[in-house]
N, C-alpha and C positions, 0 to 999 in steps of 0.2 A: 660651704665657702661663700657661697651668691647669697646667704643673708648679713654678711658681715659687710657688700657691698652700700658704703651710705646714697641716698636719693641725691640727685642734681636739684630736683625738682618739688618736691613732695615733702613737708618738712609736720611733725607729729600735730595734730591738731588742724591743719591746712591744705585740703583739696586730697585727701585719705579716700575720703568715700567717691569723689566722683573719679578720681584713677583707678581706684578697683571695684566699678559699677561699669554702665555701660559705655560710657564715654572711655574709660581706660581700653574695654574691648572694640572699641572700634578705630581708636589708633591704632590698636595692633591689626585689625584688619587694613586697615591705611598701609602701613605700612609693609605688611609681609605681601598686600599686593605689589607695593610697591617695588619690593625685589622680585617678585616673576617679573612684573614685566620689562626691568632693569637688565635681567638676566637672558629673559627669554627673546625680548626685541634686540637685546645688545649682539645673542647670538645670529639673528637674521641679519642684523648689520652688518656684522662678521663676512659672514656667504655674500652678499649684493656689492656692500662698497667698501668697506673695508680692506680684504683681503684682496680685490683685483686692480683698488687706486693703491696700494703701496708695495705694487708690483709682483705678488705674489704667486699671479696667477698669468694666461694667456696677454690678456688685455683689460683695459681698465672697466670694460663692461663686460669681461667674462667670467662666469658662475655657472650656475646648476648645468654642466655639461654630463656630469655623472653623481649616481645615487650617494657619492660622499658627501657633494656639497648639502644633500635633504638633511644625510643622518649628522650633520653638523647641525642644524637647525634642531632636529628632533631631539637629540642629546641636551642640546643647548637648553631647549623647553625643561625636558626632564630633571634636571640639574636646577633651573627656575623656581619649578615647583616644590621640590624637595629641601630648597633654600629658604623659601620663601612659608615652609609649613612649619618648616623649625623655627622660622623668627617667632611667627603670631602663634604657634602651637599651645604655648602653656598659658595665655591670656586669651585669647579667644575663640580658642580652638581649631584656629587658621581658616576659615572657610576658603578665604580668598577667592569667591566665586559664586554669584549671587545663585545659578543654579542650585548650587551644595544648599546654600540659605535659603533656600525654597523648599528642597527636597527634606532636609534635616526638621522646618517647620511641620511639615507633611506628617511627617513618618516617623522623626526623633525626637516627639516633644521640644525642638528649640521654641525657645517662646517668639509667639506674632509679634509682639509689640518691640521688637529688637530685629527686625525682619529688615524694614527699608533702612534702619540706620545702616546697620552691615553691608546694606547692599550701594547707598551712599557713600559710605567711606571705601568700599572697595574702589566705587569706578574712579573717584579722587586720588588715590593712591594709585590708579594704572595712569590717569593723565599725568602724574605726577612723575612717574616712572619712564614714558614716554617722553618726556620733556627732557630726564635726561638722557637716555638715550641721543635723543638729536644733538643735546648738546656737547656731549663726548664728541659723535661722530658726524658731524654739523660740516668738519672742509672734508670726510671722506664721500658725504651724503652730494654732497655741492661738483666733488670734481667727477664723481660718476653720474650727473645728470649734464655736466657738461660735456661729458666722454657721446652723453648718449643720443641718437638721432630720431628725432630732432631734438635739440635741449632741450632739458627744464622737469618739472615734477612731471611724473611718470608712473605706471604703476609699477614698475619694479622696486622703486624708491616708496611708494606708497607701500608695495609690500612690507617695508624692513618693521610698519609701526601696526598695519590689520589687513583682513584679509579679503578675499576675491572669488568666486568661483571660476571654476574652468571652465576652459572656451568650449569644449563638447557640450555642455549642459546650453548652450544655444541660448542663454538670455532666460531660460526657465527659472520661475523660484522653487520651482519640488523637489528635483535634483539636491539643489544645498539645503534645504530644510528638510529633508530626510535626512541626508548627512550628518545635519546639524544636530539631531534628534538622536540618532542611533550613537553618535561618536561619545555624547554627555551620559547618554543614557549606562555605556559601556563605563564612562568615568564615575559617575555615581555607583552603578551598579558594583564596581572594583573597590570605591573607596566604602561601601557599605559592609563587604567583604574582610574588608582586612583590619577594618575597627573591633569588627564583631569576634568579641572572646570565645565566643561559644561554636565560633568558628575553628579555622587555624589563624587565625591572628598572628601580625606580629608583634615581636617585642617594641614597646612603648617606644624606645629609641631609635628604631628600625622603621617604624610606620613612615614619619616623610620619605623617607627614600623609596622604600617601595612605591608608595604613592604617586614620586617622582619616575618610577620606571613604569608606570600603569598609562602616565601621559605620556612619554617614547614608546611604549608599545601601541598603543592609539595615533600618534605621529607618522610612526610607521606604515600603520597597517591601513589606516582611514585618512591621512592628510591632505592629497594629492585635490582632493574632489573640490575644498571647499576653502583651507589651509586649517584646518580643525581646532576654528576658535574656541569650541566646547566651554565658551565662559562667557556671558557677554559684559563683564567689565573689560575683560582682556582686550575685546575688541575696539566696545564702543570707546571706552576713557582714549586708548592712543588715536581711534578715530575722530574723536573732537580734538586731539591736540591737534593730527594734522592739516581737519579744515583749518583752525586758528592758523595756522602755522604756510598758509595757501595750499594745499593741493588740491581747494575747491570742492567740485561738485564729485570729484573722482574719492572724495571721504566724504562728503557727505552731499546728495543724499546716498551717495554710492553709485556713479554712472561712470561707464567703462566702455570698451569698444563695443563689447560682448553681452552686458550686464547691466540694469538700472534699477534706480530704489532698492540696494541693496541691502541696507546700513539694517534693518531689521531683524534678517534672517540669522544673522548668530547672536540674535536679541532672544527673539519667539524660540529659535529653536532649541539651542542651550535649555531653556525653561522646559520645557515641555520633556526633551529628554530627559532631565535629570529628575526628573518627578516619575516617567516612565520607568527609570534603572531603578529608585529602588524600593517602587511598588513590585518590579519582578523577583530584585533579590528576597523582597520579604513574603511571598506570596510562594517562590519556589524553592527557601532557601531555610529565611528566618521561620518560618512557621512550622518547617520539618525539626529543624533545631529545638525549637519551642514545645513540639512535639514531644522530642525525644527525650528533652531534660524534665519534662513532665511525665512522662513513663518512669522513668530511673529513679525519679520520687516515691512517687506512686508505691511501687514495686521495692522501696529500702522501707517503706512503712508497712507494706505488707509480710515482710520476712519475718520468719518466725524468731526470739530474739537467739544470741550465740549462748555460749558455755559461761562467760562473761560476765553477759547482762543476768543471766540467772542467779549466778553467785550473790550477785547485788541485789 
């Protein structure tokens, strides 16, 4: 039925090849980040100002008193992701995440020279997605900083757009760049998993979702440490919106009561993770696989022929 669809845009003879070359692939990366982080910030907005300015909740700055308000965020993501792999899924594969696009270069022949575009149009697509975010939730964001003591941008308001380490980590960077490293590496490693047919894979249709419950279950299990940016478009794109946008030095360079020159660590570490995930899965995973289906060859050529093959 989607071929009987006619173009808005695209007309026979006229901008064919640059829509379905790389430039077509990196709108859809544009955009399908654009729904995580529409999705995924909209749902933090949700938990911080939303839901406590329109009285929902105790008071106009009350949130995360109990693990629902996390697993509203973490859902929220989950749901982002899975959204946002079925938009760009069947044009670019969805990386949505310049990690993926690094690790996929690595390890799944994606070609280099389509590397920094993907990873450009991603983080344009998260500022882009960030911007609306605020602007949906722009008088819930305004009356919960007014609620809050002392007024004004804040990091919990900074929360709704990137992320922060916890105050236990005392102002260290190794704390969240380990964080940063293990949570992508787990994300990579999952999404190398569930592509691979030779695995148990799932069905072609099924894969965003899962995909999507691979980041709730990393939400869950590793969130708390770091807010497990596991992407660093995710991060940095709404990070530049909100320095634009004033919260200052508190996005960028990332200085906090607790925390300075932040803005990096779920840059490096994202990266380095997700090159880590799936050198393991392929070294403790794909290579058994590869193994095996090379034995079963092997071994059908070796058989003697049946009752069958003789007749013929």
């Amino acid at each position: 039925m989607s071929d009987d669809i006619s173009p808005l845009a695209v007309r026979k003879g006229s901008g064919l090849k640059s829509r379905g070359g790389l430039w077509g692939e990196c709108v859809a990366e544009l955009l399908g980040t654009f729904v995580l982080i529409a999705f995924g910030c909209g749902s933090v907005a949700m938990a911080v100002a939303a839901l406590p300015g329109s009285g929902r909740t105790e008071g106009p700055t009350t949130f995360f008193l109990g693990s629902g308000d996390w697993l509203l965020i973490a859902w929220g993501w989950a749901f982002a992701v899975a959204m946002g792999v079925y938009v760009a899924g069947g044009v670019s594969g969805a990386h949505i995440n310049p990690a993926v696009t690094l690790a996929f270069a690595i390890r799944r022949g994606f070609p280099w020279p389509k590397v920094l575009p993907y990873m450009v149009s991603q983080l344009i697509g998260a500022f882009l997605g960030a911007a609306l975010v605020y602007l949906v939730y722009r008088d819930a964001i305004s009356a919960f900083e007014q609620a809050s003591d002392p007024p004004g941008h804040n990091i919990p308001s900074f929360s709704i757009f990137a992320t922060f380490p916890a105050p236990y980590f005392d102002g260290s960077v190794w704390g969240p760049l380990i964080d940063q490293i293990v949570g992508t590496g787990f994300l990579v490693m999952l999404i190398a998993a569930l592509i691979d047919l030779r695995n148990r894979g799932v069905l072609a249709n099924l894969g965003p979702l899962v995909i999507g419950l691979a980041v709730g279950a990393i939400g869950i299990s590793f969130g708390a440490n770091a807010g497990y940016a596991i992407n660093p478009a995710r991060d940095f794109g709404p990070r530049l919106f909100t320095w634009v946008a004033g919260w200052g030095d508190l996005a960028m360079p990332g200085d906090g009561d607790w925390f300075s020159n932040y803005f990096w660590i779920p840059i490096v570490g994202p990266l380095i993770g997700g090159v880590i995930g799936v050198l393991l899965y392929d070294l403790l995973i794909s290579d058994i696989l590869h193994a095996r289906n090379t034995l079963a060859e092997a071994a059908a050529e070796e058989a003697p022929p049946g009752p069958a093959e003789k007749e013929v």
